[in-house]
N, C-alpha and C positions, 0 to 999 in steps of 0.2 A: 537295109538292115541297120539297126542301131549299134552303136560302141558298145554298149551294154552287153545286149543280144551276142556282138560277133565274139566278145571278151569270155562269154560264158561259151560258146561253142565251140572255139578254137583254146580255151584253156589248156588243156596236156599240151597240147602242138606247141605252145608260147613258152610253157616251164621244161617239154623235152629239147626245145630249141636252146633256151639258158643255160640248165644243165650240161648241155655237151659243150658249148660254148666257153662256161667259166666252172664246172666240172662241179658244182655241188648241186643236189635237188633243194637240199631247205632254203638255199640262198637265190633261187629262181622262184620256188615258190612266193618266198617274199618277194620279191620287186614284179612277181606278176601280182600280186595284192597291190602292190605300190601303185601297178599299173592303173586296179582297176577304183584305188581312193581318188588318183592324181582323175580319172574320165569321169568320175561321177562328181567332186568339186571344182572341176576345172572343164567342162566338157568343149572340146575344140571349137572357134567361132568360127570356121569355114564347114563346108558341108566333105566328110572322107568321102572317097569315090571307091577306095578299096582299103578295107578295114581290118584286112589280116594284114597287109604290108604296114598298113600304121602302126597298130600293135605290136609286133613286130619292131619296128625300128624304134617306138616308145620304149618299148621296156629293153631294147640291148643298151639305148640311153641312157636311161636310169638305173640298169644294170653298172655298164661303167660308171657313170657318178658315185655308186653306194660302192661299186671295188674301190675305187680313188680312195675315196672318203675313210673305207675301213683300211686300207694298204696306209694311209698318213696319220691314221690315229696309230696303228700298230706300230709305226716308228716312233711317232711322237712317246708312247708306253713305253719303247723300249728306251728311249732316253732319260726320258724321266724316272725311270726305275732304279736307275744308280742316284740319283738324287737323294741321300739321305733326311729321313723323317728330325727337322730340329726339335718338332715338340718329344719325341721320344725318351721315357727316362734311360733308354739306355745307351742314349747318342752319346758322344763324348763332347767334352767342351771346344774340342777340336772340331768333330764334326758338326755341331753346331755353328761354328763360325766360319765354316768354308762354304754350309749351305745358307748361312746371311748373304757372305760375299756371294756367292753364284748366284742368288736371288736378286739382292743389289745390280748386279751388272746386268744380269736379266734383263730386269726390268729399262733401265738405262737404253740398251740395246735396242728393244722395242719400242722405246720411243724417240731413236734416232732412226727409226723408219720411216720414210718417205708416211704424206698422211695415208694415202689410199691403201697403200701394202699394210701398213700399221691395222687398218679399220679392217681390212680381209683375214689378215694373221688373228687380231681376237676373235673376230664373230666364227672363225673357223675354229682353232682350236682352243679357245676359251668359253664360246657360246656354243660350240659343239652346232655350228648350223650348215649342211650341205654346201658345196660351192656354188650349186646349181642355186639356189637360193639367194645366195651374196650375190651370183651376178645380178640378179634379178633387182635384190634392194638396194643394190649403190650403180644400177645399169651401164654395168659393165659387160665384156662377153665372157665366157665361160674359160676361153685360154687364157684369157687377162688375170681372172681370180687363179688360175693355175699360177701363172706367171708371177703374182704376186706372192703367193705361197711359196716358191721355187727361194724367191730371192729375199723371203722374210727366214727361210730354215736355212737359207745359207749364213745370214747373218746373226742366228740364234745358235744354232747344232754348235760353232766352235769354242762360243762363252761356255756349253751345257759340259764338251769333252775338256776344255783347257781345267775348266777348276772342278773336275770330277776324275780327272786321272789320276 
């Protein structure tokens, strides 16, 4: 039986399994779609021998990947939301120039990042590109691009709270 074929016939089984697992249906639904973009562009070079446990372990993968992914943008939003708007006419000339400064330093920050954390910190949350992706284009492992994420918000989060408090 083909990925295809076992993807359309074990579908509920794969989005009731997600759902209970990470408790929303519309957010299983997607990443079993994800599942079946990622088997029909990408279809495995080894032959499956049993194609619901693939599936299966595919999509709780890339289920955690897209929780990761949406849990670190949600942070990232919430930081960035006391970040006042400088183009705003109704920022003050105060608030205009503490978000210079916090941009300034920002910026700065980011690129006293080691290179590799630097190149994972943008294409993550500047290029908005999965981790599962980055490991791929700078062939790394998937904890590594974690890893460097871990220790680029470590070094970012405190510039973001010191000159926004």
């Amino acid at each position: 039986m083909s990925l295809a074929a076992a993807l359309v016939q074990h579908y509920d089984d794969l989005v009731n399994h997600l759902r209970r697992r990470f408790g929303d249906h519309g957010f299983a639904r997607e990443v079993v779609h994800d599942v079946c973009v990622r088997i029909l562009a990408e279809p495995p070079r080894e032959a499956v021998h049993t194609p619901q446990a693939f599936l299966r372990r595919l999509s709780v993968d890339l289920a955690i990947d897209r929780h990761r992914v949406e849990a670190g943008r949600r942070a990232w939003v919430e930081i960035m939301a006391d970040v006042p708007d400088a183009e705003s006419p109704w920022a003050s000339p105060e608030a205009q120039y503490v978000y210079q400064q916090t941009l300034t330093t920002l910026i700065y920050t980011i690129e006293q990042l080691p290179p590799r954390c630097r190149d994972v910190f943008i294409l993550h949350q500047l290029h908005d590109i999965p981790q599962a992706e980055i490991a791929e284009r700078l062939g790394i492992s998937r904890n590594m691009v974690a890893q460097h994420m871990m220790r680029a918000m470590r070094s970012v989060r405190p510039v973001l709270q010191a000159n926004l408090a």
